[in-house]
Each structure stands twice: as structure tokens, then as C-alpha cells.
ZADO-1210 file (C-alpha; in nm, 4 decimals, padded with zeros to 6 digits):
<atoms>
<atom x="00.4414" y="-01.7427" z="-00.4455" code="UNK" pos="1"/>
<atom x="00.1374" y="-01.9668" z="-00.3708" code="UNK" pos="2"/>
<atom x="00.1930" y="-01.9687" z="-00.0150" code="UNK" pos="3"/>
<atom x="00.2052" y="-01.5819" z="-00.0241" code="UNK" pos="4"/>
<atom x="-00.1275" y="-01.5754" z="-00.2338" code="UNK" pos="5"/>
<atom x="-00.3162" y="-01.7991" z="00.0084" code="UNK" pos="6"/>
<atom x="-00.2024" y="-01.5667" z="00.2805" code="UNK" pos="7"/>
<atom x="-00.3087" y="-01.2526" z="00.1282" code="UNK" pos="8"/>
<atom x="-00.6125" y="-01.3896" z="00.0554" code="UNK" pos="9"/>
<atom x="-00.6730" y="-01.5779" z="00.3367" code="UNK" pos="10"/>
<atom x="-00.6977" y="-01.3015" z="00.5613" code="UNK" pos="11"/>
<atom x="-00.9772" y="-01.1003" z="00.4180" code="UNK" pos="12"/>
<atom x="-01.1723" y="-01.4193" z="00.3578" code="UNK" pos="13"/>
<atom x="-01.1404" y="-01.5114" z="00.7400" code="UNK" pos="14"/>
<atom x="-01.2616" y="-01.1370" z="00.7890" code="UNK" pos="15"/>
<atom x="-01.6025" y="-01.2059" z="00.5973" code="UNK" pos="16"/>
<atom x="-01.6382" y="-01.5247" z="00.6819" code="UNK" pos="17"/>
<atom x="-01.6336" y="-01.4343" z="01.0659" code="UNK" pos="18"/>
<atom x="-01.8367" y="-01.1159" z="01.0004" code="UNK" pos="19"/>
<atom x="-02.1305" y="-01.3348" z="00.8259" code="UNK" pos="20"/>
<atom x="-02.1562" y="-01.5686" z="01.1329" code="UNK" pos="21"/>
<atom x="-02.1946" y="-01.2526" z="01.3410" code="UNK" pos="22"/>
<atom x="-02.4653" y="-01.1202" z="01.1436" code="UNK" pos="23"/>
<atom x="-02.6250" y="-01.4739" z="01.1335" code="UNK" pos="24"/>
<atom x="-02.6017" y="-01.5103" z="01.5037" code="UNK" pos="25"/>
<atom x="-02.8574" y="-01.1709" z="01.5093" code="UNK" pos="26"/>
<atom x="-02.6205" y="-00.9234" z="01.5043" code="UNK" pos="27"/>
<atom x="-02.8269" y="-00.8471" z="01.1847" code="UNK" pos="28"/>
<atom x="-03.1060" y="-00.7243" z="01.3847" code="UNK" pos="29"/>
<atom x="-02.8582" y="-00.4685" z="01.5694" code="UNK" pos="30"/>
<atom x="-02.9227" y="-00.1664" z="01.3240" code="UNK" pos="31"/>
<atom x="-02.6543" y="00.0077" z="01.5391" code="UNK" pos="32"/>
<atom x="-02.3852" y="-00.2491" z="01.5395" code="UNK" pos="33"/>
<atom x="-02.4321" y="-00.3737" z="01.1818" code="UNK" pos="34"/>
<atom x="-02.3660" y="-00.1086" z="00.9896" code="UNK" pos="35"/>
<atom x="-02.0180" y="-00.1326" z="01.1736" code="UNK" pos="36"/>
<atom x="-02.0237" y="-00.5011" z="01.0115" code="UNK" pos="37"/>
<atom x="-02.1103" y="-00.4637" z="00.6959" code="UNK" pos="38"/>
<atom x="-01.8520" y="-00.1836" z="00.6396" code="UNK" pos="39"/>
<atom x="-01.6024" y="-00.4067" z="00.7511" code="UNK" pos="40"/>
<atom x="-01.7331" y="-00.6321" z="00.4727" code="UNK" pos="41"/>
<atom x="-01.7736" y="-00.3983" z="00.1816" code="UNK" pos="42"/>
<atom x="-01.3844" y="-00.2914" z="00.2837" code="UNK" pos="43"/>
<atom x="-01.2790" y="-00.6272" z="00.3031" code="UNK" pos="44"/>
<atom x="-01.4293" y="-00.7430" z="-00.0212" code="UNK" pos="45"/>
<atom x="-01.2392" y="-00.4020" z="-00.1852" code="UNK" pos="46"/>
<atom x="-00.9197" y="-00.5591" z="-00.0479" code="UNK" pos="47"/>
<atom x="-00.9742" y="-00.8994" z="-00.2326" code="UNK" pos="48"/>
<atom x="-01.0654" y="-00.7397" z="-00.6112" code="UNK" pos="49"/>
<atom x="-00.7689" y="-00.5001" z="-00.5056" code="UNK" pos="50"/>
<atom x="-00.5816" y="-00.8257" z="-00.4423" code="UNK" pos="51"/>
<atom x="-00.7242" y="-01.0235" z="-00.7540" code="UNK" pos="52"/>
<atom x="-00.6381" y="-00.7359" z="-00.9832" code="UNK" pos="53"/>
<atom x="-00.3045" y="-00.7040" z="-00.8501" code="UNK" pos="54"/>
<atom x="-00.2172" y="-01.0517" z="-00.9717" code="UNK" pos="55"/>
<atom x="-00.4132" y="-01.0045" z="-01.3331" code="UNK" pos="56"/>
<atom x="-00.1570" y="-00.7077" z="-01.3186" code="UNK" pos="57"/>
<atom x="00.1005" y="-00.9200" z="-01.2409" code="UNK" pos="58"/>
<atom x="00.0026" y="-01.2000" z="-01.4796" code="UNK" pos="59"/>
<atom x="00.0064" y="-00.9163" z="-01.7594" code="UNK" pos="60"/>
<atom x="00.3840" y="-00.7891" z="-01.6764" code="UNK" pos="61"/>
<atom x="00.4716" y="-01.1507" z="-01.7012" code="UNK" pos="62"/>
<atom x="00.3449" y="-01.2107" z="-02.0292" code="UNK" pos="63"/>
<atom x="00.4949" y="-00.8419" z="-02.1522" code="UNK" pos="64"/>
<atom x="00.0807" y="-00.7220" z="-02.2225" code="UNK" pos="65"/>
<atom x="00.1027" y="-00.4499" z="-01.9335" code="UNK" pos="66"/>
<atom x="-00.0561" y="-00.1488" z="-02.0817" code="UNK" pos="67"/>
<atom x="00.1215" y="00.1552" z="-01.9589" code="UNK" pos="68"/>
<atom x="-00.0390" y="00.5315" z="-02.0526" code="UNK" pos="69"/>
<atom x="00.2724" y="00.7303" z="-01.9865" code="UNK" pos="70"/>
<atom x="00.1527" y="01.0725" z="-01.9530" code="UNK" pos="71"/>
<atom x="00.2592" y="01.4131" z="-01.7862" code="UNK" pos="72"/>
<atom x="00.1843" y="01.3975" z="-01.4177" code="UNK" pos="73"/>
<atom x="00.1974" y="01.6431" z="-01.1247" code="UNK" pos="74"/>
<atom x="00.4248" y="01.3891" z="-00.8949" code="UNK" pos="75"/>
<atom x="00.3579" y="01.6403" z="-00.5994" code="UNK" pos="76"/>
<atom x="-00.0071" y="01.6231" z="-00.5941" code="UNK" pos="77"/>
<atom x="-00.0126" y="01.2494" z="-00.6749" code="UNK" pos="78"/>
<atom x="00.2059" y="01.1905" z="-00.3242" code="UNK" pos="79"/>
<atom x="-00.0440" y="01.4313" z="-00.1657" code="UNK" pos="80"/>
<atom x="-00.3339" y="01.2526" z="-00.2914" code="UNK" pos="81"/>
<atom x="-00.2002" y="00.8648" z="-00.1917" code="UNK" pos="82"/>
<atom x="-00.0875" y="00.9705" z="00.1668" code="UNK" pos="83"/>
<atom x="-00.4507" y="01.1267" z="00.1913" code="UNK" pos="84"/>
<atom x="-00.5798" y="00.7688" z="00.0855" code="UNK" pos="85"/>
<atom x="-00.3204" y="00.6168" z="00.3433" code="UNK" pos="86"/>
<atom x="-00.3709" y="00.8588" z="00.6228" code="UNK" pos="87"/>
<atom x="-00.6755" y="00.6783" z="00.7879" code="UNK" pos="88"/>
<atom x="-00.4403" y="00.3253" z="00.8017" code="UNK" pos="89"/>
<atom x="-00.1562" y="00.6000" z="00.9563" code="UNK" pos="90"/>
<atom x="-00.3903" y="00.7514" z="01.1956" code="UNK" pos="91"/>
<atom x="-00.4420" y="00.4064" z="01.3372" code="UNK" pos="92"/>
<atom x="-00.0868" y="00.3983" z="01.4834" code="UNK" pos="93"/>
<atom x="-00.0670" y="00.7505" z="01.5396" code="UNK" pos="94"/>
<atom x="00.1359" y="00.7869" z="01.3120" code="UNK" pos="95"/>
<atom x="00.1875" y="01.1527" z="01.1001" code="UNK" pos="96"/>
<atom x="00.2503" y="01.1134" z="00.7595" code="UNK" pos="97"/>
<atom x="00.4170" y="01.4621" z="00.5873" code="UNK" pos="98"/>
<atom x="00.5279" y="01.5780" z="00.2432" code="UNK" pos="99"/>
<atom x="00.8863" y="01.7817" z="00.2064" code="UNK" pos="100"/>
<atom x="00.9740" y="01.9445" z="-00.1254" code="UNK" pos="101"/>
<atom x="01.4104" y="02.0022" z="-00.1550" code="UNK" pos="102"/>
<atom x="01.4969" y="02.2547" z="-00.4469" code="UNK" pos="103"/>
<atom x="01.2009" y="02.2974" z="-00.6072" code="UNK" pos="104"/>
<atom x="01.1115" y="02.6368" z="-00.6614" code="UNK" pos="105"/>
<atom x="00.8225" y="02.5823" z="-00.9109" code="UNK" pos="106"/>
<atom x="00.5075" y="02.3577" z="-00.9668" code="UNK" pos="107"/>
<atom x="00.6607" y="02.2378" z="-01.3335" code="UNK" pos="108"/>
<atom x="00.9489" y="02.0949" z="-01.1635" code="UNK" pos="109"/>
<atom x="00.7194" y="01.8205" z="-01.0093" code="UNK" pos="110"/>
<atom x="00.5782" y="01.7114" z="-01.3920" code="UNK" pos="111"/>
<atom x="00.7204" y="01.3812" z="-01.4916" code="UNK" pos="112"/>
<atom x="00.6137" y="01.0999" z="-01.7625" code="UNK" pos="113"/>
<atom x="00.4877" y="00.8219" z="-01.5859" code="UNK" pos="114"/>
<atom x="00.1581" y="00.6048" z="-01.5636" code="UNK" pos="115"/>
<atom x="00.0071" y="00.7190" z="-01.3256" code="UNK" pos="116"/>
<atom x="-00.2153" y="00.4262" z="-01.2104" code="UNK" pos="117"/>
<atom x="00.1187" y="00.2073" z="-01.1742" code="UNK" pos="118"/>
<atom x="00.2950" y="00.4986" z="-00.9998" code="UNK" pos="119"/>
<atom x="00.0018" y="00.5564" z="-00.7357" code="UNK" pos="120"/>
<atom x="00.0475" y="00.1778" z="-00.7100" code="UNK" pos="121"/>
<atom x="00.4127" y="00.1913" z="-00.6153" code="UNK" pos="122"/>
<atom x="00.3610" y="00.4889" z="-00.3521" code="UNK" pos="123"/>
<atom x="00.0479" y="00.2733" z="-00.2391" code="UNK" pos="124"/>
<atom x="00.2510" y="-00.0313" z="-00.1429" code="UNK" pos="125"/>
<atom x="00.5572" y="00.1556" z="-00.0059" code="UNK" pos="126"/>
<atom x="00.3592" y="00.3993" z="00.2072" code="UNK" pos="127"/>
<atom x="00.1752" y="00.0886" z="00.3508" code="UNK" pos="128"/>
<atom x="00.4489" y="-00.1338" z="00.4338" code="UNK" pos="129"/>
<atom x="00.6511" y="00.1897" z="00.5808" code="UNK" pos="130"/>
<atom x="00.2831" y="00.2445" z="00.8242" code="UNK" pos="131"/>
<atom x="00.2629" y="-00.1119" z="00.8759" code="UNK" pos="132"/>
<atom x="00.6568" y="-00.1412" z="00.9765" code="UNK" pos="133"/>
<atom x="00.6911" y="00.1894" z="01.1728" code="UNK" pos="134"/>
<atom x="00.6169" y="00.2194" z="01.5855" code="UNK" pos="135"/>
<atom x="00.3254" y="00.3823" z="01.7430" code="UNK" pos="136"/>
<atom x="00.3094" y="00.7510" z="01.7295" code="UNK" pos="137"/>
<atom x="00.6211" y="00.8178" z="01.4505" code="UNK" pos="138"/>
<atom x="00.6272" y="00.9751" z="01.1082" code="UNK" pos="139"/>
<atom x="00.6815" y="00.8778" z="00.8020" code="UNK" pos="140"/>
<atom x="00.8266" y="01.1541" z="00.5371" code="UNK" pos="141"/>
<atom x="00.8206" y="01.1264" z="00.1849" code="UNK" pos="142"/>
<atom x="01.0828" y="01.4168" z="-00.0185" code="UNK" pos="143"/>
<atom x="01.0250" y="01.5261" z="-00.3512" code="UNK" pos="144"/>
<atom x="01.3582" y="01.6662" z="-00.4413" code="UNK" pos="145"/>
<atom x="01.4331" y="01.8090" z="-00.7547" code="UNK" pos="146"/>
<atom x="01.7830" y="01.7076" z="-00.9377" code="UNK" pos="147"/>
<atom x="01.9224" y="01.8364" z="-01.2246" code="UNK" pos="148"/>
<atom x="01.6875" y="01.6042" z="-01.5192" code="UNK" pos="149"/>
<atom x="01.4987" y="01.3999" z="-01.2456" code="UNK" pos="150"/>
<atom x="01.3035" y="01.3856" z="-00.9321" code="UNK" pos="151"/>
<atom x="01.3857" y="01.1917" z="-00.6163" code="UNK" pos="152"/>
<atom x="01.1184" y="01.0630" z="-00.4219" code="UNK" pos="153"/>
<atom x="01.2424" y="00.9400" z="-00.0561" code="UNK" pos="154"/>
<atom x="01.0085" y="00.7622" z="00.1841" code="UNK" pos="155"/>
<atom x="01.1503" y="00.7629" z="00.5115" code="UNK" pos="156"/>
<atom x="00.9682" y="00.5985" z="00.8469" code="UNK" pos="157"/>
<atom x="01.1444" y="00.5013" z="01.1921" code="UNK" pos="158"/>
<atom x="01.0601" y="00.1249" z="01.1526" code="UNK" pos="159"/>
<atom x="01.3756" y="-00.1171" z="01.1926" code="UNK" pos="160"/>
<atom x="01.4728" y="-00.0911" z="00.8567" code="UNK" pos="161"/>
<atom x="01.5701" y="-00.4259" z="00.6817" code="UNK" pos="162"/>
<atom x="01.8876" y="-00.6348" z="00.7864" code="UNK" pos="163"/>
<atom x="02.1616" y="-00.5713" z="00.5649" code="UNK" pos="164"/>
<atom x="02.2165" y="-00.9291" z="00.4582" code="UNK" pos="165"/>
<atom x="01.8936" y="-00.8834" z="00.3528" code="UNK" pos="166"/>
<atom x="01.9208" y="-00.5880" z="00.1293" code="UNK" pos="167"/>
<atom x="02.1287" y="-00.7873" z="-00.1850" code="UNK" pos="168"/>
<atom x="01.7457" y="-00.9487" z="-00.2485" code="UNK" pos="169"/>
<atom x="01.5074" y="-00.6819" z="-00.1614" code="UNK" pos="170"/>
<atom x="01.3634" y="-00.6542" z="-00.5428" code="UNK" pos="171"/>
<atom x="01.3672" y="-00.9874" z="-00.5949" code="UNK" pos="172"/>
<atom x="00.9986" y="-01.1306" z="-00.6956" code="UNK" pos="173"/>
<atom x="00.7982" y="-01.2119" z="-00.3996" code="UNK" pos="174"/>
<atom x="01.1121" y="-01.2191" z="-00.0978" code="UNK" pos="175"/>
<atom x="01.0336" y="-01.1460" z="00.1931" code="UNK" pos="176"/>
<atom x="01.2419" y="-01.0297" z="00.5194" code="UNK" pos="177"/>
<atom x="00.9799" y="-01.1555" z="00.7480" code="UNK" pos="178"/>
<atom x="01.0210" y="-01.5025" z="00.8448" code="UNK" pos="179"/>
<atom x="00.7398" y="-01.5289" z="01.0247" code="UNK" pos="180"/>
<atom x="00.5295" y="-01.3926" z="00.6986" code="UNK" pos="181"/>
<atom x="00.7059" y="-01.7230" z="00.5652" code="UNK" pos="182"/>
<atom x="00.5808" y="-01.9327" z="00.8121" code="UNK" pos="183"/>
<atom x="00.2093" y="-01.7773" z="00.8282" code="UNK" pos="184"/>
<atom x="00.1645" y="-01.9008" z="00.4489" code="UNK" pos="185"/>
<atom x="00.2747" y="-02.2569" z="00.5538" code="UNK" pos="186"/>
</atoms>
């Protein structure tokens, strides 16, 4: 777990850290090119309180104190709206992200109770390790499809998938397929 931490955080420190040299080796007097920089900062910085909070978050499950506000959400536009967040990371890599619908044959049959912070957080982390995992220039399709008392949501990309040996410990806390994620954090 610690070794994971350091690594997550590691990496947008090492961002602002290299981008504050820059700008005190006069790239501050660049009005063009610093703008560039201090974007890259302000985004970076948003990655470590996104990172922080996610740990408060996960501190709170731990200790049972995770506040959820289960209310009646519009699961369609939700996925819309977090692969519009995603699409800049996806347009990166070329890659398409696109939104099917399977037997639904009105907008009520996308309302379900859920929280919808926690459930934007879920299709957040998916969506980003599908981008991060699938080639150059491929799509990634997440399904809505409506069942008989429930709604499936699929997310499919054309990554390598993960070993099946490894699939027996996929939701266990903090594993990881990636060796070399191991070895990064060492």
C-alpha cells in the first residue's frame, strides 16, 4: 500500500518540482511558454488533492464513516458526462470513446439509486485504466443495457486484458497485475 502511495504521489510531485526549476531558470519571463507551465502545474496539483482525497475516502470506508447520498440518478447521462471528462486523456491516444444503449426503450429505464459522487468515481477509474491500457487509435465502449430489475454497465477496450491467473485477485485491495507498477514503487 505505501509503496503504491509514494508512487502515485511521486509522480505529480516530480511534475511540479521539474516545472518550478523551469520557470526559475527564466522560463518565467516566456509569457508564451509559461502559461503552458503553469497549466501543467495547476493540473498536476488537481491530481494530488484528487489523490489525497481519494485516500481520506478510503480511510473513511475503512473505519465504516463513508457517507453515501443514495439518490435517483440518470445512469445514461452520468456515463455521458464522465467519458466527456475522460475524452481529452482518450484523444491523446486516439482513442474514440462511445456510449451503446441494449433494450432500453425509455429514459426511466436508465434511473437507478446510487451515490452519485462514488459512482462517477468508479466509471472515473475504470474508464482511465481501460484509456491508459488500450493501443493507439482503438475504442473503448461502455453498454448500458437494461435487464429485467437492473442495469448492466459494460466497459469494453482492446487492451490485453488481464492474465487469467490473475483474475481470482482482481478486487482484492490494492493488487496489481503490473509487475513493473510493483517494482516502480520500490
Amino acid at each position: 500500500f505505501i509503496a503504491d502511495v509514494t508512487h502515485e504521489l511521486r509522480t505529480p510531485l516530480t511534475v511540479i518540482k521539474g516545472t518550478v526549476e523551469t520557470l526559475e531558470d527564466g522560463a518565467i519571463e516566456d509569457i508564451k511558454g509559461r502559461g503552458a507551465l503553469l497549466s501543467t502545474m495547476a493540473a498536476e496539483t488537481e491530481r494530488l488533492i484528487r489523490l489525497v482525497n481519494d485516500l481520506l475516502l478510503l480511510t473513511r470506508a475503512d473505519v465504516s464513516a463513508l457517507n453515501l447520498v443514495i439518490e435517483q440518478l440518470d445512469l445514461d447521462q452520468l456515463a455521458r458526462d464522465r467519458c466527456q471528462v475522460m475524452e481529452s486523456l482518450a484523444n491523446c491516444k486516439g482513442i474514440t470513446l462511445q456510449i451503446m444503449q441494449k433494450n432500453i426503450t425509455t429514459t426511466k429505464q436508465m434511473l437507478v439509486l446510487a451515490d452519485r459522487d462514488r459512482t462517477a468515481q468508479i466509471l472515473d477509474n475504470i474508464l482511465e485504466n481501460a484509456i491508459r491500457h488500450s493501443p493507439e487509435n482503438s475504442k473503448i465502449t461502455l453498454t448500458l443495457e437494461s435487464r429485467t430489475e437492473s442495469i448492466l454497465c459494460q466497459i469494453s477496450d482492446q487492451g490485453p486484458g488481464i492474465p487469467e491467473e490473475h483474475l481470482p485477485f482482481i478486487f482484492e485491495r490494492f493488487y496489481r497485475v503490473d509487475p513493473a507498477r510493483e517494482a516502480a514503487g520500490q
